[in-house]
ZASE-793328 format. One line per 8 residues: number of its first residue (from 0); their letters; for each residue x, y, z of C-alpha. Coordinates in steps of 0.25 Angstrom, whole numbers, plus 5000, padded with zeros to 4 digits. Layout:
NUM	a	X/Y/Z ~ ...
// end
This chain:
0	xxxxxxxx	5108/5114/5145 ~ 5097/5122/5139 ~ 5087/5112/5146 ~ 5093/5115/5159 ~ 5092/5131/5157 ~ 5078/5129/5154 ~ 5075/5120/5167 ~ 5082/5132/5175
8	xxxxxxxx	5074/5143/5167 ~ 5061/5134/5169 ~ 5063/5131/5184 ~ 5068/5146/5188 ~ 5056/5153/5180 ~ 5045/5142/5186 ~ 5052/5143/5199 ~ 5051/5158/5199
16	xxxxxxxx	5037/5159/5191 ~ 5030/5148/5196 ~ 5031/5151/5210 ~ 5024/5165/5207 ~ 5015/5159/5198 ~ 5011/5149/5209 ~ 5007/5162/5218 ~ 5001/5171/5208
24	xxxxxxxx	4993/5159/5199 ~ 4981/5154/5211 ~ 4982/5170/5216 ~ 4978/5175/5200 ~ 4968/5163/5199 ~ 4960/5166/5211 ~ 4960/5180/5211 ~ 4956/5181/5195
32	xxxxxxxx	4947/5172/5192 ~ 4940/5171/5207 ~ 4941/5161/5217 ~ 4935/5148/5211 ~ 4937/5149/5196 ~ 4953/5155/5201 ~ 4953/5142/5209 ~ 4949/5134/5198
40	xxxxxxxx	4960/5141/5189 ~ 4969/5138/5199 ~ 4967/5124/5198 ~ 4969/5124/5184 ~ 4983/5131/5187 ~ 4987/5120/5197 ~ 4983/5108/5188 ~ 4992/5113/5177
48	xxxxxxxx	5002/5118/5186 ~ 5002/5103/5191 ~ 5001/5098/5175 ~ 5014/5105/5174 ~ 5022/5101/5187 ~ 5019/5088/5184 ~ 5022/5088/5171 ~ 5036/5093/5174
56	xxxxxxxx	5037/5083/5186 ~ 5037/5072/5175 ~ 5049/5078/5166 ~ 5056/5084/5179 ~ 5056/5069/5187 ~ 5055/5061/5175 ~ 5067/5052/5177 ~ 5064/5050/5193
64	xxxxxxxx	5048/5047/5188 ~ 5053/5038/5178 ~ 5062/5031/5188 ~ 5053/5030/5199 ~ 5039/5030/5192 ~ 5041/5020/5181 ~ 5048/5007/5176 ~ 5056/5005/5165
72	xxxxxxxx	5048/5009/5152 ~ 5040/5018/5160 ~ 5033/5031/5153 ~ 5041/5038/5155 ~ 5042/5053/5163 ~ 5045/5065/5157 ~ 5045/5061/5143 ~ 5034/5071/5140
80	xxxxxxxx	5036/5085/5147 ~ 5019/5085/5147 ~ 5018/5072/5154 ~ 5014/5071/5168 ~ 5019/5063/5179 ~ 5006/5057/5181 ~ 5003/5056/5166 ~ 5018/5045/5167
88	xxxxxxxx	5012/5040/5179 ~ 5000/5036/5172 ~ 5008/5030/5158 ~ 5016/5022/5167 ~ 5006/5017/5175 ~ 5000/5010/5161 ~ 5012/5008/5157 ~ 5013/4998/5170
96	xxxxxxxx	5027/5005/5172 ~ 5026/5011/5185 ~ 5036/5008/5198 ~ 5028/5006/5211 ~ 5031/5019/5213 ~ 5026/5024/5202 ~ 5013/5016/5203 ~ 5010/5024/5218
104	xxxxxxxx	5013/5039/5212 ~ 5002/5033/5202 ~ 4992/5027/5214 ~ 4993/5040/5221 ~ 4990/5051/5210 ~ 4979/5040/5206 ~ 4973/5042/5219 ~ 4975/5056/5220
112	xxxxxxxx	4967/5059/5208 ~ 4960/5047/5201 ~ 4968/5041/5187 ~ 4978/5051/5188 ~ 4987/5048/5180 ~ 4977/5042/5171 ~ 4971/5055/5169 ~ 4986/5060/5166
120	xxxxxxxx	4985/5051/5155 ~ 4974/5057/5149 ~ 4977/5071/5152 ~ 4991/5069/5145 ~ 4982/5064/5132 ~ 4972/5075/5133 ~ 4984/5084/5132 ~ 4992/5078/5122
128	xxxxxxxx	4979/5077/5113 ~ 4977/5093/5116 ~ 4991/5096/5112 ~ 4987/5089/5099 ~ 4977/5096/5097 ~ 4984/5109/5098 ~ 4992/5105/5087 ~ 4982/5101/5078
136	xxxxxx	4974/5116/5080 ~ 4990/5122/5078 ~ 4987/5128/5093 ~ 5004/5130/5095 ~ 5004/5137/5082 ~ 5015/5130/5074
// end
């Protein structure tokens, strides 16, 4: 029960928050920092904010992904709450486990933006090497 309090809490407050944020957030950059470096901070914003829906877009569709996307022994979706859609995509695809279906959502965001999800990859280890790192220098104080 406690998981499905905290989906309801999380949904409500983003619901309510996030629509706020999303008209307060390009208005503050614009008029803060001028139009061009606001545009650019704004950018930024954007490519986190899509990090992060795609991020929960992997645990929230992680059994359909999984079904659709992959086949049996597949990577799989959702195991990692900081995995990407794209970042599955792209282990599958070397895997050589992905359905037809899967292999046509990999062609088109590989066209949309050259090796995408091979980019996905390397972002995830860039990451996972930074979050290393952190713990190492003791950055989360424990």
């Amino acid at each position: 029960m406690r998981g499905l309090v905290l989906v309801i809490v999380a949904i409500i407050l983003t619901s309510f928050v996030g629509v706020l944020s999303l008209v307060i957030t390009p208005i503050y950059f614009i008029i803060t920092f001028k139009w061009k470096t606001g545009l650019n901070q704004l950018d930024k914003w954007l490519y986190k904010l899509a990090l992060s829906i795609d991020q929960t877009g992997n645990v929230l569709c992680a059994t359909t992904l999984q079904l659709l996307l992959t086949k049996k022994y597949g990577f799989e979706f959702g195991s990692d709450e900081d995995d990407t859609v794209s970042y599955c995509l792209g282990r599958n695809q070397l895997r050589g486990t992905l359905t037809w279906l899967g292999k046509c959502i990999v062609w088109i965001l590989n066209k949309l933006e050259k090796d995408h999800t091979g980019k996905a990859i390397a972002m995830k280890i860039v990451k996972d090497k930074e979050a290393q790192q952190r713990i190492i220098e003791n950055k989360y104080h424990i």
